[in-house]
Kinemage of the C-alpha trace (Angstrom):
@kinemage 1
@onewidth
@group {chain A} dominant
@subgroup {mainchain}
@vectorlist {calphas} color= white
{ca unk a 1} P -2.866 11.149 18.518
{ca unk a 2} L -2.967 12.055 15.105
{ca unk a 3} L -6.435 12.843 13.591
{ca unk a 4} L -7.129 10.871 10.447
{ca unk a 5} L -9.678 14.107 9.333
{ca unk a 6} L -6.155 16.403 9.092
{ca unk a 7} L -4.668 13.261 6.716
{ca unk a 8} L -4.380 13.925 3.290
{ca unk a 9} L -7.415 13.119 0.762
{ca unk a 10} L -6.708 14.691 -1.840
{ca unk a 11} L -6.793 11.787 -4.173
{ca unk a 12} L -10.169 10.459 -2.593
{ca unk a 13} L -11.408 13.953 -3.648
{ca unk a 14} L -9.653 13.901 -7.430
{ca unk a 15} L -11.387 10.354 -7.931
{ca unk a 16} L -14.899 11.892 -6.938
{ca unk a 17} L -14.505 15.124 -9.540
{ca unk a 18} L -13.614 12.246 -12.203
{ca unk a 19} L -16.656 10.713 -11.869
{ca unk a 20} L -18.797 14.125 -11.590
{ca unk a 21} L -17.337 14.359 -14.675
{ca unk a 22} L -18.010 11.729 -16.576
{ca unk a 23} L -21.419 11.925 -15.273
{ca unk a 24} L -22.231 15.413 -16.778
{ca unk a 25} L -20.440 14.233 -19.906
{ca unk a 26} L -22.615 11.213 -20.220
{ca unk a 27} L -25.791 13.778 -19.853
{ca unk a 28} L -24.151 15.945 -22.009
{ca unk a 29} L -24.123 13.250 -24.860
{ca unk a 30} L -26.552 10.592 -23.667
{ca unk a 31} L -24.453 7.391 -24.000
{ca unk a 32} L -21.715 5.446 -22.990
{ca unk a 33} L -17.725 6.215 -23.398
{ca unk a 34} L -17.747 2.988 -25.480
{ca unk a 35} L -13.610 3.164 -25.952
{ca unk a 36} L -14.001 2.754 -22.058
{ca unk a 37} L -17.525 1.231 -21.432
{ca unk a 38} L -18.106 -1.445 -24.116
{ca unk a 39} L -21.922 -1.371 -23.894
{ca unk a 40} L -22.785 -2.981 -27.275
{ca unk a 41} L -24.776 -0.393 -29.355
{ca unk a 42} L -27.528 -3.049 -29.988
{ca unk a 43} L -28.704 -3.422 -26.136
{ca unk a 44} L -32.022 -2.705 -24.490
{ca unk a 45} L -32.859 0.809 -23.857
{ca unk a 46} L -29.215 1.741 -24.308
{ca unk a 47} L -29.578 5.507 -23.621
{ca unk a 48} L -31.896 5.083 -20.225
{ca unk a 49} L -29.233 2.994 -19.576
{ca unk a 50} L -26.283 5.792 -20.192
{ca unk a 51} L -28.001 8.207 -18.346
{ca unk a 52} L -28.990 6.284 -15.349
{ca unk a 53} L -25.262 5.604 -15.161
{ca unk a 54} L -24.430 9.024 -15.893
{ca unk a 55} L -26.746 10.027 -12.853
{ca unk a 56} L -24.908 7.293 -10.424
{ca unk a 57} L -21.260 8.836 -11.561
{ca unk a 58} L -22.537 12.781 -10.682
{ca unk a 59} L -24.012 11.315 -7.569
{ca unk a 60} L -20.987 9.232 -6.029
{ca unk a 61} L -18.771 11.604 -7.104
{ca unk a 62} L -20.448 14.310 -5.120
{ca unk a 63} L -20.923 11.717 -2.242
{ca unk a 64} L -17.372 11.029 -2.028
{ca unk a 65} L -16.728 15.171 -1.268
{ca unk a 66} L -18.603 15.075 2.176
{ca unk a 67} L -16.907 12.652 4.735
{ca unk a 68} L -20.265 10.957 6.131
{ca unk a 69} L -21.671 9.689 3.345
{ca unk a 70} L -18.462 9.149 1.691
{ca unk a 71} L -18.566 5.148 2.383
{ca unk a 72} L -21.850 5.369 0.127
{ca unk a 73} L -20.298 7.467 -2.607
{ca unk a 74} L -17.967 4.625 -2.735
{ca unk a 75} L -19.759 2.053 -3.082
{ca unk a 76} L -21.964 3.522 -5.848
{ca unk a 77} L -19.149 4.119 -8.074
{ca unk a 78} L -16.660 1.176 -6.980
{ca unk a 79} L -20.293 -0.608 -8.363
{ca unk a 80} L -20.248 0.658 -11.361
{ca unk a 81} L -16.782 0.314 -12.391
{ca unk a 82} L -16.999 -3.081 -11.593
{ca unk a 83} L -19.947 -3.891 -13.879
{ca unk a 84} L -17.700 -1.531 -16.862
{ca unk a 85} L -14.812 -3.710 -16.061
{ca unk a 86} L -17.254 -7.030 -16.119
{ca unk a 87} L -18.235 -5.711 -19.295
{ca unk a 88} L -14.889 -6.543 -21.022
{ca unk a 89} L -14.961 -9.718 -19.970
{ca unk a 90} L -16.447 -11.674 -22.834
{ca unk a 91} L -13.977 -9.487 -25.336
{ca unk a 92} L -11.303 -11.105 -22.935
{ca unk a 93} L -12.459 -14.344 -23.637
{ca unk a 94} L -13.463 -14.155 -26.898
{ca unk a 95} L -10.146 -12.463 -27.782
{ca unk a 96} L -7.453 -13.185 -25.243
{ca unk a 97} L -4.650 -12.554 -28.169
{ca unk a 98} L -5.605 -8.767 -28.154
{ca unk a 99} L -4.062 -7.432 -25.160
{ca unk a 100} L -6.547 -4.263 -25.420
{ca unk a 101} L -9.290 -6.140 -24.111
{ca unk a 102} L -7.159 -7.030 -21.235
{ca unk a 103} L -5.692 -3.339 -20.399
{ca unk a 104} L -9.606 -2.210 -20.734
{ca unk a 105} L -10.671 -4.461 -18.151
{ca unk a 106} L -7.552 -3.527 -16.212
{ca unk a 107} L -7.851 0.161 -16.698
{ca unk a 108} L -11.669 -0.051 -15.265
{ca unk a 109} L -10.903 -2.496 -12.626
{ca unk a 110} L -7.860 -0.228 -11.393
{ca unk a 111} L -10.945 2.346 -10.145
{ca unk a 112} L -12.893 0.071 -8.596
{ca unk a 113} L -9.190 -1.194 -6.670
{ca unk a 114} L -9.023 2.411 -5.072
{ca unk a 115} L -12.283 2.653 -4.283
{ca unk a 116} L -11.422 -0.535 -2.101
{ca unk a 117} L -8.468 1.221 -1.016
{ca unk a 118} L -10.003 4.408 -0.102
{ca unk a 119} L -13.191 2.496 1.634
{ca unk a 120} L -10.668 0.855 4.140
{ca unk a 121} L -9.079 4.219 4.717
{ca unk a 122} L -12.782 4.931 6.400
{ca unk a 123} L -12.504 1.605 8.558
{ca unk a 124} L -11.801 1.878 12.200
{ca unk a 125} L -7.785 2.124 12.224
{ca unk a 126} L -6.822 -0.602 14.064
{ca unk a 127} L -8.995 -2.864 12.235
{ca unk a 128} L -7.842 -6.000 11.128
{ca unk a 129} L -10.469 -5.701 8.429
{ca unk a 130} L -8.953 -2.258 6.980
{ca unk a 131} L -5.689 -3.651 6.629
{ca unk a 132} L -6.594 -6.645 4.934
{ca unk a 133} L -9.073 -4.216 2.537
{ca unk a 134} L -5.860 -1.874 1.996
{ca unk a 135} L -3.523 -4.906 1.343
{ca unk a 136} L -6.211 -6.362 -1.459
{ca unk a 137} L -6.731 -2.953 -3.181
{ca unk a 138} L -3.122 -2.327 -3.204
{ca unk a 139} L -2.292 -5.936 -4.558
{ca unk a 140} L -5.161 -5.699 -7.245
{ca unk a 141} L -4.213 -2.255 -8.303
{ca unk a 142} L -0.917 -3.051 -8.421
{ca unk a 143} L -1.596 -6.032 -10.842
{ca unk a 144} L -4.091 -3.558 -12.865
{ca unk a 145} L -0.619 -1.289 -13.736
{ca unk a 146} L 1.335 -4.384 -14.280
{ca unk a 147} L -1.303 -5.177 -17.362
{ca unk a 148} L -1.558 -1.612 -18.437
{ca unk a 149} L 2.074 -1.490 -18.960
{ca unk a 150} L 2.400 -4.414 -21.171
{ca unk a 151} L -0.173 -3.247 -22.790
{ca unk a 152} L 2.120 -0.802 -24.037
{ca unk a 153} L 4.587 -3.316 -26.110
{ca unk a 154} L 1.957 -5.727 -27.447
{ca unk a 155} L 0.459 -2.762 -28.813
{ca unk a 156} L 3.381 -0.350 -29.597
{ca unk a 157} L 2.141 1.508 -32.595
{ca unk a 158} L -1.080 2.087 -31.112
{ca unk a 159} L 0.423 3.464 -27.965
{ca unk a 160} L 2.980 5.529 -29.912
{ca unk a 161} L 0.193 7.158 -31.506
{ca unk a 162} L -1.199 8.872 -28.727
{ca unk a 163} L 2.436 10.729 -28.113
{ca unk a 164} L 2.559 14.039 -29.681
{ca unk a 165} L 5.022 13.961 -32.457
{ca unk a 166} L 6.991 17.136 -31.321
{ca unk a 167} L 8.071 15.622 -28.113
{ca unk a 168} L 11.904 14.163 -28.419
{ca unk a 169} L 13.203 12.155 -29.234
{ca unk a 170} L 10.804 10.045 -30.611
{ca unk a 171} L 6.929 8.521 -30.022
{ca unk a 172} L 8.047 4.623 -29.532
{ca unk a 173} L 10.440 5.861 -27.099
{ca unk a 174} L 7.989 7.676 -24.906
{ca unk a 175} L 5.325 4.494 -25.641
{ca unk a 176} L 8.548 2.007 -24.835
{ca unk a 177} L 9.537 4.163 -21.372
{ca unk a 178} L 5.900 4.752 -20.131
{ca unk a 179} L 5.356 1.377 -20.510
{ca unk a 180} L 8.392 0.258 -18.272
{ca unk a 181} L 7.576 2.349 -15.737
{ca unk a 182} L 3.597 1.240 -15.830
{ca unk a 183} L 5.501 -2.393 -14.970
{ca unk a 184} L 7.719 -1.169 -12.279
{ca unk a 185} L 5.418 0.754 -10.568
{ca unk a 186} L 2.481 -1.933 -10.384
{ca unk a 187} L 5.468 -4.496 -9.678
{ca unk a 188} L 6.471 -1.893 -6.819
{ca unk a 189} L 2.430 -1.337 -5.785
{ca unk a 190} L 2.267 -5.126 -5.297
{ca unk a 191} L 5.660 -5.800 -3.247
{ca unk a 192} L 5.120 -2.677 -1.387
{ca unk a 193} L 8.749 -2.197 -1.875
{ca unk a 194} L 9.729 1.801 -2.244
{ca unk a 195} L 5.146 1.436 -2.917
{ca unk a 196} L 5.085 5.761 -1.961
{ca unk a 197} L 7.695 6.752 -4.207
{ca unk a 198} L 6.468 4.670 -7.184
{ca unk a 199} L 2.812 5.744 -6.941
{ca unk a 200} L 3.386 9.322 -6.293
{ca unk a 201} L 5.649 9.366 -9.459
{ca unk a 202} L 2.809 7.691 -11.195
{ca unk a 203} L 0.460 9.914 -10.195
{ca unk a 204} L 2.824 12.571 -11.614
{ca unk a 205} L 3.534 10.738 -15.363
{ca unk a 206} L -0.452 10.511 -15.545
{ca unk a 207} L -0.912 13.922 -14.742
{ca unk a 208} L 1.661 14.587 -17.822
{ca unk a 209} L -0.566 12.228 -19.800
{ca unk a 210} L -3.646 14.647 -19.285
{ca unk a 211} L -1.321 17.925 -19.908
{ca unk a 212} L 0.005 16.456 -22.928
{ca unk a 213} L -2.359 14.051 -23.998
{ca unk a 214} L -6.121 14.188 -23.447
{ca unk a 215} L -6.357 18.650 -22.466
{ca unk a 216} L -4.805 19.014 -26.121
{ca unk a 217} L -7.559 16.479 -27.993
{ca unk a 218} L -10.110 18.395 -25.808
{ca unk a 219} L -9.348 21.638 -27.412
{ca unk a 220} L -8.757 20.289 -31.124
{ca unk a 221} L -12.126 18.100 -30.888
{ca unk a 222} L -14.525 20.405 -28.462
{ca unk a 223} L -17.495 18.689 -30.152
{ca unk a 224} L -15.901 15.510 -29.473
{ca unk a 225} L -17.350 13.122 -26.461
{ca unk a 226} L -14.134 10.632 -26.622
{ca unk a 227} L -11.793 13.392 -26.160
{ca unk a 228} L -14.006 14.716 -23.318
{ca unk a 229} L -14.356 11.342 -21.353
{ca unk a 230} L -10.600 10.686 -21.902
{ca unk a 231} L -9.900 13.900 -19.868
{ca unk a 232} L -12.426 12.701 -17.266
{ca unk a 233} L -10.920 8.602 -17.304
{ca unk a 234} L -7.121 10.013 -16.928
{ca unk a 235} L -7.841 12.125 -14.175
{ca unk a 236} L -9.669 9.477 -12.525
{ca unk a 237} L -6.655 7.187 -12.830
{ca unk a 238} L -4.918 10.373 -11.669
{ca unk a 239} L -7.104 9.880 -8.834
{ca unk a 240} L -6.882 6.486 -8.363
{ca unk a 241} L -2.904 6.261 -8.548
{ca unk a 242} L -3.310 9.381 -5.604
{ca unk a 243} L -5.680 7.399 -3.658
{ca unk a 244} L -3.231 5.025 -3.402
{ca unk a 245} L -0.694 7.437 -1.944
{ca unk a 246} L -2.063 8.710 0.656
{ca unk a 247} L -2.962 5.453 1.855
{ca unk a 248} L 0.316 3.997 1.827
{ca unk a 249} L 1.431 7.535 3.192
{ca unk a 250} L -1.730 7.818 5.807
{ca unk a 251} L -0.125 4.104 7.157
{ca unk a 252} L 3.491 5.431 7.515
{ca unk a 253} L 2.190 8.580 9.599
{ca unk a 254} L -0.177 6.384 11.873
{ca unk a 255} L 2.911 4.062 12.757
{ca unk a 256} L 5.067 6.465 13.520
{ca unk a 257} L 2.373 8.129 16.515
């Protein structure tokens, strides 16, 4: 019988440095990645706030590197991703014509899908229970990718921005492709049809996103806490996108004992 321990988790462990880094980046700066985490600059104790949230990011991503007390590292964060995707909420409500509000929420509710995904990967195997929890996570992060990619065309010029000019042949080509495949992967997530290939080649495209994207910013803005905590976001995506991976590729080796 095949031993779930030899499985793959790389992605589970990917997910957990993401958060260890955001968490020393929130110390680092004491607040909130508000391009991420909309905390309103006006609330209550806002920087106890940042760095009690700082603190639960370093410790469930350090959780999430030692198998027994992964479950717990897990829940911590898949917590607090859900309250930073809660937080967009009212900006989705109070401006459902902007389709940033809606990839924001979909971006931070992507994270807390794989933590779902990765928690039932922890259930007993032939639990009913873990498939249905892998089935939802997949389904809802599927959905999340959907939204990010359509993101892409209702704000085209904002997404073209973010390509580096020197790539060819163009940045509204890159923003217009990228945003396709965003579509056709979630679509693919949610069906489950061809579900491996099209997250593992997501994983990939968001890994080229950090390369060419967020590691450059780092280096031209060192000072610079956005360009830090969009290193630490992407390669939690990265994460979250491999998380979903393995699961789908963890399944496929368990059926075929």
């Amino acid at each position: 019988m095949l031993n779930r321990k030899l499985l793959s988790n790389l992605g589970i462990r990917v997910y957990g440095v993401a958060a260890t880094g955001l968490g020393i980046i929130g110390f680092i700066w004491g607040d909130f990645a508000t391009l991420w985490h909309p905390v309103q600059p006006g609330v209550p104790h806002r920087t106890e706030l940042a760095y009690i949230a700082a603190a639960c990011l370093l410790v469930g991503g350090v959780a999430i590197q030692w198998r027994p007390i992964r479950r717990s590292g897990l829940l911590l964060l898949s917590f607090l991703y859900l309250i930073f995707s809660l937080l967009w909420v009212p900006r989705v409500i109070g401006y459902p014509q902007i389709f940033g509000t809606w990839a924001g929420f979909a971006e931070q509710f992507s994270l807390v899908a794989a933590a779902i995904i990765a928690y039932a990967q922890l259930l007993p195997r032939n639990s009913a229970w873990s498939f249905r929890t892998a089935q939802m996570g997949r389904v809802l992060f599927g959905i999340c990718f959907v939204t990010l990619g359509l993101s892409h065309f209702f704000a085209l010029s904002v997404t073209a921005d973010l390509v580096p000019k020197w790539i060819p042949p163009g940045q509204r080509f890159w923003a217009i492709l990228t945003g396709i495949a965003h579509v056709l992967a979630g679509m693919s997530m949610i069906s489950g049809i061809q579900a491996l290939l099209a997250s593992r080649l997501l994983t990939t495209m968001l890994i080229g996103f950090g390369a060419l994207v967020w590691a450059p910013r780092a280096f031209a803005y060192p000072h610079g806490h956005i360009a830090w905590a969009g290193n630490a976001i992407n390669l939690a995506i990265i994460g979250a996108a491999w998380i979903f991976a393995d699961s789908i590729n963890e399944s496929r080796l368990l059926d075929q004992e």
